[in-house]
N, C-alpha and C positions, 0 to 999 in steps of 0.2 A: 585641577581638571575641570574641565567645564560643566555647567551643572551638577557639581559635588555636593550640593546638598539643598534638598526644596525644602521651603516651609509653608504650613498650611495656611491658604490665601487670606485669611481673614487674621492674623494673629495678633497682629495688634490693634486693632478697631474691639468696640463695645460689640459683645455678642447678638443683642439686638437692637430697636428703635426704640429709643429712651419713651415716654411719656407724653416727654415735654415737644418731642418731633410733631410735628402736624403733619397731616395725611399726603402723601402725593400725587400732585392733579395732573400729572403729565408725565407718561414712560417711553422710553425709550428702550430700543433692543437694537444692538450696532451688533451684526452677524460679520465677521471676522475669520471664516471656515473656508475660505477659498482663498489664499492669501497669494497666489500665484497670479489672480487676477490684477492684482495691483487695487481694486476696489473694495470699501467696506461698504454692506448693503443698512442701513441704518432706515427703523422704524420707529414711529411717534405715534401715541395715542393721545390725545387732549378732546378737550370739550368746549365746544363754543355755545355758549348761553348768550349772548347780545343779539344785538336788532341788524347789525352789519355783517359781513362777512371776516372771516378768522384771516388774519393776517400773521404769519410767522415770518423768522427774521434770522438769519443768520450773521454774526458777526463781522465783523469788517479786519477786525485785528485780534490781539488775543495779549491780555494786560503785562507788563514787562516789557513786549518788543514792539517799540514804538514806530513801527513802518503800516500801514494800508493794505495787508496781504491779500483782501478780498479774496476772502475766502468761497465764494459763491462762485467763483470761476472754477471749480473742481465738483459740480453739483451736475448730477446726472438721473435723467429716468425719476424726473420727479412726480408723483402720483396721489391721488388723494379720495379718501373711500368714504361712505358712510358707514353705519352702524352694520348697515344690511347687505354692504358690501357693493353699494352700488357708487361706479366712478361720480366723481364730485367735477364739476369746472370751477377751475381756476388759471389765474392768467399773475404772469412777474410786472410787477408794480416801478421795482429799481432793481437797483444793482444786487440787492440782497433781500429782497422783500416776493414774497408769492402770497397772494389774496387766493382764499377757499369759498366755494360760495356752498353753503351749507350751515347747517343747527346740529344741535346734539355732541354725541361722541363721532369723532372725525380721526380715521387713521390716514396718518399721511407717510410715504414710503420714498426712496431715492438713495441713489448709491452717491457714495465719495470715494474720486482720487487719492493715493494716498502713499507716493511715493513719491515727495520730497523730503531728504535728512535733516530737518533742521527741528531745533527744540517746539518750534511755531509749528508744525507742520503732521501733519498726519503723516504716518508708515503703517506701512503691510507689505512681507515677503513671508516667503518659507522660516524664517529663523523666529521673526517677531515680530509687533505688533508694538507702535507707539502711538497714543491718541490725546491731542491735546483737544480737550472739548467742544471750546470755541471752534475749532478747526473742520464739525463735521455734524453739530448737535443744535436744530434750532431753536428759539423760543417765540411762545404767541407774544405778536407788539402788546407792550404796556404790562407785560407780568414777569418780569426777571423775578419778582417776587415768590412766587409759585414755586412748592416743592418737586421734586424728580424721583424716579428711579432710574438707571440704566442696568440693562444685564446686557454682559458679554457671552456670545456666542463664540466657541475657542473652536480649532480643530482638534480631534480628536487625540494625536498627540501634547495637543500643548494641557499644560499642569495646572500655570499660573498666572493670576493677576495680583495687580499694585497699584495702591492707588491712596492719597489720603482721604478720601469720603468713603462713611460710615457704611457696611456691608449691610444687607436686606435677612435676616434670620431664617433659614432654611432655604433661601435661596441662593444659588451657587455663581459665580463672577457677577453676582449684581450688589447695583451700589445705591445710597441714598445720600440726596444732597438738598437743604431745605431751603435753596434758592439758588436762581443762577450765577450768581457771583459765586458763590461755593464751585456751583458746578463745572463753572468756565477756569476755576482754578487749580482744579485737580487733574493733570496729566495720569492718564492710564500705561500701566506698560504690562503686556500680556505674552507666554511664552514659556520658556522652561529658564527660568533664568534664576541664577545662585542667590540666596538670599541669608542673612544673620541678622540678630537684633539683638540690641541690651536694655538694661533699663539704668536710664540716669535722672535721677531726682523724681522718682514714680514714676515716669514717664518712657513709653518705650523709644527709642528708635532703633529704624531699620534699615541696613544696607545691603541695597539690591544692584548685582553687577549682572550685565549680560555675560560677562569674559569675562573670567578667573585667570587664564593664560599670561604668565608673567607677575601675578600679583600676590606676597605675603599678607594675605586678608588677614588675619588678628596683628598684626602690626601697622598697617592700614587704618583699621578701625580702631584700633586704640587710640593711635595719633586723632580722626576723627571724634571721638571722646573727649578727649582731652580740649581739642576746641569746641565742641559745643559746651563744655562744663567753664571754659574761661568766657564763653559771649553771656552764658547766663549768667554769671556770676555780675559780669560788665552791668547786665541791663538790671540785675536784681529781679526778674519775673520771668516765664515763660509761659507765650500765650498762644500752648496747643498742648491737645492731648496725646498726642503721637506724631511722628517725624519720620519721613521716608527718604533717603535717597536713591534717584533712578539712574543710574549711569550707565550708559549706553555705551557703544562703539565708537569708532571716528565718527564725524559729524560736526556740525554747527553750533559751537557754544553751551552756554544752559541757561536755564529761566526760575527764576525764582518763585515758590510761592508760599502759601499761607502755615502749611505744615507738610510741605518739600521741595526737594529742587529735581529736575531731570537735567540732566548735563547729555552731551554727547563730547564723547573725547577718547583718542588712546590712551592718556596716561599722561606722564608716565606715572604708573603708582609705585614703585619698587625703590629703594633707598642708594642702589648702584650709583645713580645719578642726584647725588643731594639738592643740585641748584636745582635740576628741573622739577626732583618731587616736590620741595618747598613750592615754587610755584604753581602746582598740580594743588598743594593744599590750601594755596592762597585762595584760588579758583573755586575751590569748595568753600570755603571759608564767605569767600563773598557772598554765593548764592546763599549763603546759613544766613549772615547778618542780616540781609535783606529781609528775613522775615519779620525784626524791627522795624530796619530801617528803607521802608516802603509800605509794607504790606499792614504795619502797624502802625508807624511814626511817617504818615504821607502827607503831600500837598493835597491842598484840600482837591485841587484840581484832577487827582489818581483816585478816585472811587467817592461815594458811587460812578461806574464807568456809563460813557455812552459808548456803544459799542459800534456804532456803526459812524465815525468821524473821528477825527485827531481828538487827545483829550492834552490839550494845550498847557506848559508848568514853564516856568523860568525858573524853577527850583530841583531842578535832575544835579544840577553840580553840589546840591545838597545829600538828594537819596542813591546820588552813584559814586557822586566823588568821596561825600565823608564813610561809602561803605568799604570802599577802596584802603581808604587810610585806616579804618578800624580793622580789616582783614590782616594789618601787618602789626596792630596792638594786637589783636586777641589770638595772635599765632606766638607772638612773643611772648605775651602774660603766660600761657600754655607749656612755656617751657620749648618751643617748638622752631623756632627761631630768634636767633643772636642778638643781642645790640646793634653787629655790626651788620646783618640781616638789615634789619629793619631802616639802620640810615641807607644804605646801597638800594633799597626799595623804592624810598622817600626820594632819593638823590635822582631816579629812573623815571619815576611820574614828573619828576617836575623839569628832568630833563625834557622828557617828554614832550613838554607843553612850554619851556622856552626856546625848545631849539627849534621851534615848529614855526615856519613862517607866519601860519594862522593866526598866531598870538597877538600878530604887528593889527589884527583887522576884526577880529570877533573876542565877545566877553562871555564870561561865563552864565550869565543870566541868558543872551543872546544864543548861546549854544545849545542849551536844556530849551530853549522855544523852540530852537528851529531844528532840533534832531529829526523830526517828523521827515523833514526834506534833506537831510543830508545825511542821516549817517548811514544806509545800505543804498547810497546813493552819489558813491565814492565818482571823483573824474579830476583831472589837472585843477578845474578852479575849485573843488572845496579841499581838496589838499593844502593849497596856498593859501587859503582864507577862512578857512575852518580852525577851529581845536575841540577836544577833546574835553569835555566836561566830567570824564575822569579822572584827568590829570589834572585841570585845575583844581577844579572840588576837591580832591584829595591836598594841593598846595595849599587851599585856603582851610578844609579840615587841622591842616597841621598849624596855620597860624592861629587862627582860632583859638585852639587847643590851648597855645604858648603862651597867646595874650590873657588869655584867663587864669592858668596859672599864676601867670605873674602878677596880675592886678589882686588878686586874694593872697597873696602869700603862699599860692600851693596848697589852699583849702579848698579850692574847688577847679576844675577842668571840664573840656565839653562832655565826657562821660558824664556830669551831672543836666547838662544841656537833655542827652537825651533821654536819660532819666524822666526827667521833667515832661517835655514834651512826649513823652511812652504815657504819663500816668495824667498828666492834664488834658490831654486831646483822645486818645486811643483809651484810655479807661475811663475818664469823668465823661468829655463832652462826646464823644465816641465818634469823630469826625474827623477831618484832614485839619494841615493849618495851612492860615495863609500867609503871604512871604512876610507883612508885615508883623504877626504873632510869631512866627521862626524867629525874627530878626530883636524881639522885644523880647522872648526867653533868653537868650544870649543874651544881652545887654544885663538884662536879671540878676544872668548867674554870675556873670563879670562884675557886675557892680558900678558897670562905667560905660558914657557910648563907646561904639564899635564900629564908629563914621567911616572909617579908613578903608576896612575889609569891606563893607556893604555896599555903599556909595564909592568907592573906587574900584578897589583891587577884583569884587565881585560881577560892576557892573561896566566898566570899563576896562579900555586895556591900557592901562597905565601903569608902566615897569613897579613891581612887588618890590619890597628894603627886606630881602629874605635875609640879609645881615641882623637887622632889628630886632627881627624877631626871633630867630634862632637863638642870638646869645641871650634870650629869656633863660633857655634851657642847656645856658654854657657850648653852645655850639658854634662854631667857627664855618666857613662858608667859601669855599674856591670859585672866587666869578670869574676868575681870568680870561679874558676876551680869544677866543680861538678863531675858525676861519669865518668868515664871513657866507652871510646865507644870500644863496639865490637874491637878485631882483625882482620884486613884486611889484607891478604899480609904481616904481621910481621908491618905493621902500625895502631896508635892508636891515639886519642885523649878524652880531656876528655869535658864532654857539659858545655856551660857558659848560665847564664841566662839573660843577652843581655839585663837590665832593666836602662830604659833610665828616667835622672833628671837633673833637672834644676839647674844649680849652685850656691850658694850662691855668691853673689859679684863678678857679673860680669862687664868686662869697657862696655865703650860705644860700640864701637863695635862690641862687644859678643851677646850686652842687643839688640843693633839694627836687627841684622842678628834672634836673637831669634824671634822677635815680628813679623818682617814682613815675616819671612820663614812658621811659623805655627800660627796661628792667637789667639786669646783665644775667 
């Protein structure tokens, strides 16, 4: 039954502002109480102490979805007050930018659009309320640094908010975030919406559905347990103190973040349907890794963000593709998916990505640069000349994997890869890497260059020996030439069916690399 059971909005956050918190120099209040408008009225109080006028800034994008959403195109009835309540002049500078001309404490006011469904995007109807930060909350130029509050104004009916930033102590849907990157990373969802939580390894997490309709939620969540207790187990650490999932309705995808994911999706979550739920828990599973592998383990190029311009990596076939290929380890470690799961998976990406005519014209380096422009930016020519840094990353995750195996005797694999890079960059030097440091921990753990995957198979498009590598791990490999693909530019290929087996009479070391890489 829908909303069968509320919990109180704060329940797993610290009761109040640690110590160690510094003050908040700038509030927000996003009124939310008319939601039939389609508009949220959003208010700012900051202070401008310099010799210039206050410039504030709204984001351009919002980190994960690497598209230009300009945001500042849904900015309405924008206003700006002094202390004393007297209107301020100011005038928009660019496309996201509005100059105050004014000193002191300055409220500044404006409503937001807020009905498109997608995880990037602001909503508000009668059911509920999603606010991804970025999407509707400015900050003064030069202070992302700067702590926040926001409180949410609800309607009258609605219960609940969600959110992973720290709640304000006797004050009710407000939240504390002690800079903007926190702040632009925590999606709010506000509403009457089902919620449970457990705790695994001291730590809580929470599962918040808008819709229960059709879903065994303690079989659900158990299965989600179960993979977050094998990613952690994977990564050896876990760096949050509580974890929220937001799962909405139909809609556009999910977005990862720092301590949760919001997805929007039907489903399916119910087990009638095995292939599809397995897939439904891939999908979670991804958004979960991600908080390693990106939000942790990132190119140095993904944070600190600029928010207002592309933030430019040729290493996405690293933080999407190898999260790809660990979503079908750490569902398998979990008990949660087969051996034969996991090859049909493997076989699927990378059917993916050779049957795709793209292959013949763009590299995986090449594909993570130029996402900006192509990937919600679909038409006949990037179809044909594109691929998917998905599919490949996930391809060259799995040789990776195989080649190091094999070079150590099956003492070590890229699980140690990102180990390493979790506790040398994201804990010591507490910074991104850059491709050449990626490329130099690998070679590390391996013990040996890794010329072949980096300088080729990574950076160009030059046919993969997915034979070679496979039978590291005793696997056998169906390339048999099927029909032939479209003409591209006077180039062709033909589709293989990428069907992955187990060898008869394997050695030792084929037999070892098999058991412990995919489990049975």
């Amino acid at each position: 039954m829908l909303f069968a059971r509320l919990l109180p909005v704060f329940l797993l956050a610290a009761s109040t502002l640690s110590a160690r918190q510094k003050p908040a120099d700038i509030h927000f209040t996003v009124d939310a109480q008319r939601p039939g408008s389609a508009y949220f009225h959003v208010t700012m109080i900051c202070e401008n102490t310099g010799k210039d006028a206050l410039r504030v800034k709204l984001p351009a994008w919002t980190p994960g979805y690497y598209w230009l959403i300009n945001y500042a195109k849904n900015v309405v009835n924008f206003r700006a007050q002094s202390a004393a309540g007297k209107d301020l002049r100011w005038e928009k500078t660019n496309k996201n930018t509005w100059s105050i001309a004014g000193k002191g404490p300055i409220t500044i006011s404006y409503d937001v659009y807020a009905r498109t469904q997608s995880v990037a995007d602001a909503w508000l109807d009668s059911t509920f309320a999603y606010l991804p930060p970025a999407s509707l909350l400015m900050h003064p130029e030069g202070a992302l640094s700067k702590a926040s509050t926001v409180k949410m104004l609800l309607p009258s009916s609605w219960k609940s908010s969600f959110t992973g930033l720290e709640p304000v102590k006797g004050q009710s849907h407000t939240y504390y975030a002690q800079d903007f990157d926190e702040l632009y990373d925590c999606p709010l969802l506000l509403g009457n919406q089902y919620a449970t939580q457990t705790d695994i390894g001291g730590r809580q997490h929470r599962l918040v559905l808008q819709d229960t309709a059709g879903i065994d939620v303690p079989s659900f969540f158990a299965d989600l347990q179960k993979m977050i207790r094998s990613a952690n187990e994977l990564m050896g650490a876990v760096p949050y103190k509580h974890y929220t999932f937001l799962i909405m309705g139909d809609g556009r995808g999910g977005l990862e973040h720092r301590n949760s994911t919001a997805v929007f999706s039907g489903g399916p979550y119910g087990r009638q349907n095995m292939a599809a739920y397995k897939r439904w828990l891939n999908f979670l599973t991804h958004e979960y890794f991600h908080l390693y592998n990106i939000k942790a383990i990132r190119p140095v190029a993904l944070g600190p963000f600029d928010y207002d311009k592309e933030n430019l990596t040729h290493m996405l076939w690293v933080s999407e593709g190898f999260t790809v290929y660990y979503e079908y380890l750490i569902l398998n470690r979990a008990g949660l998916l087969t051996r034969q799961d996991v090859y049909d998976m493997l076989r699927g990406s990378i059917t993916n990505y050779e049957n795709s005519p793209g292959h013949l014209f763009q590299s995986a380096t090449a594909s993570s640069f130029d996402t900006w422009l192509h990937f919600f930016n679909r038409n006949a020519h990037t179809a044909n000349t594109t691929i998917s840094y998905y599919d490949k990353g996930c391809a060259l995750g799995l040789l990776l994997d195989l080649k190091i195996r094999h070079e150590t005797g099956n003492r070590r694999s890229l699980d140690n890869v990102m180990r390493q890079l979790y506790q040398e960059f994201y804990i010591t030097k507490r910074r991104g890497f850059t491709d050449d440091e990626f490329r130099h921990v690998c070679e590390t753990v391996a013990g040996c260059k890794l010329s072949e995957i980096f300088e080729v198979y990574a950076t160009t498009t030059e046919p993969v020996d997915y034979t070679k590598y496979l039978a590291y791990a005793g696997i056998s490999v169906d390339l048999t030439p099927g029909k032939p693909f479209p003409l591209v530019f006077g180039r062709s290929g033909h589709e293989r069916p990428f069907t992955f087996r187990d060898m008869p009479g394997m050695d030792s070391l084929q037999r070892a690399i098999n058991r412990s890489w995919v489990v049975d």
